[in-house]
C-alpha positions as CSV (number, residue, x, y, z in Angstrom):
1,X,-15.8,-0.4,11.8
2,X,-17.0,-3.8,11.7
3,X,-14.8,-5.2,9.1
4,X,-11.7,-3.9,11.1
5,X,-13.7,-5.7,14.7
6,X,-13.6,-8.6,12.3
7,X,-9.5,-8.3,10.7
8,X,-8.7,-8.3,14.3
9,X,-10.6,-11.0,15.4
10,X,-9.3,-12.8,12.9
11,X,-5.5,-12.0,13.1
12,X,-6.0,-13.1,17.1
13,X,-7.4,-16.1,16.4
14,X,-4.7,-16.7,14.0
15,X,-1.9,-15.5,16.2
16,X,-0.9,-12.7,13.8
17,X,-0.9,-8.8,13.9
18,X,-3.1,-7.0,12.2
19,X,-1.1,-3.8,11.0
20,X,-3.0,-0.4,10.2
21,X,-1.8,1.6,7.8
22,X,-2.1,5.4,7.6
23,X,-5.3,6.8,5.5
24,X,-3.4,8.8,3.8
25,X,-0.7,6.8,2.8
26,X,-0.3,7.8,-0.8
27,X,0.3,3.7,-1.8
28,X,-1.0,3.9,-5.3
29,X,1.5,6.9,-6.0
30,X,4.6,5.2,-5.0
31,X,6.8,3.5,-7.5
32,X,7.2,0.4,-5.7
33,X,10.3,-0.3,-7.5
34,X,12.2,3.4,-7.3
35,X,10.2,4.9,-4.5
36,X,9.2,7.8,-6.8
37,X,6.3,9.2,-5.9
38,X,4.0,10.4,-8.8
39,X,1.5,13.3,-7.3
40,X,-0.4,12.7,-11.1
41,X,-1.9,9.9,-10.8
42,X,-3.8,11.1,-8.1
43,X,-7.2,10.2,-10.3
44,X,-8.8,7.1,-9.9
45,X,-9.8,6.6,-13.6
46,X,-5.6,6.2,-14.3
47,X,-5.5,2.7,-13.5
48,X,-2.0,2.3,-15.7
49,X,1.1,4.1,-15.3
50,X,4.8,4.7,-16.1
51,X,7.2,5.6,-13.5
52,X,8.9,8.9,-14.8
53,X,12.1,8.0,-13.0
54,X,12.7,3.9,-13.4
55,X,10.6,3.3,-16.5
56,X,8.8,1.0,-14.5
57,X,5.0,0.5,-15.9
58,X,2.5,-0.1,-12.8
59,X,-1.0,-1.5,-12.3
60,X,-2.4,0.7,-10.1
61,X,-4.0,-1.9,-7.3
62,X,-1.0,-4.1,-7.6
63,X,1.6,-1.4,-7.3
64,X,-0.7,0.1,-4.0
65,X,-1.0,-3.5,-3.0
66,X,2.9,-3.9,-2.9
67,X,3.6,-0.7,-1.0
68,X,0.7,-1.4,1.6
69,X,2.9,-4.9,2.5
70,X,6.3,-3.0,2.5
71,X,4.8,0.0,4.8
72,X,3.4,-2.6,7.0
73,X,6.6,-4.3,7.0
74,X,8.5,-1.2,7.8
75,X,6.0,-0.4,11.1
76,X,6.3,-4.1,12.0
77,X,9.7,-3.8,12.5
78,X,10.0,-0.2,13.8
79,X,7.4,-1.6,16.8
């Protein structure tokens, strides 16, 4: 796609990598803080929820924006 043409552009230019994360990573389902991975709130309309396991209360975007960084973080170093 054209924003992607654009990331990578970008992260060039900038002399960084531009990680890509699975499409199916399941980020907004993943406690970030236990790892727990909660198959309910599959449904975008739950944009709050409670981690079953840690207690842990998660914002939906900021929990899947925290998991996106560590999964990138993982591949980075795995490459």
């Amino acid at each position: 796609s054209k924003f992607i043409e654009i990331l990578t552009y970008k992260a060039k230019w900038y002399g960084r990598d531009l990680i890509k994360i699975d499409t199916f990573f399941a980020s907004s389902q993943l406690c970030n803080n236990c790892g727990y991975k909660n198959e309910e709130v599959k449904d975008l309309k739950i944009r709050n929820w409670k981690c079953s396991e840690c207690g842990k209360v998660h914002d939906r975007d900021i929990n899947a924006s925290k998991n996106i960084l560590d999964e990138g973080l993982k591949m980075q170093k795995a490459s």
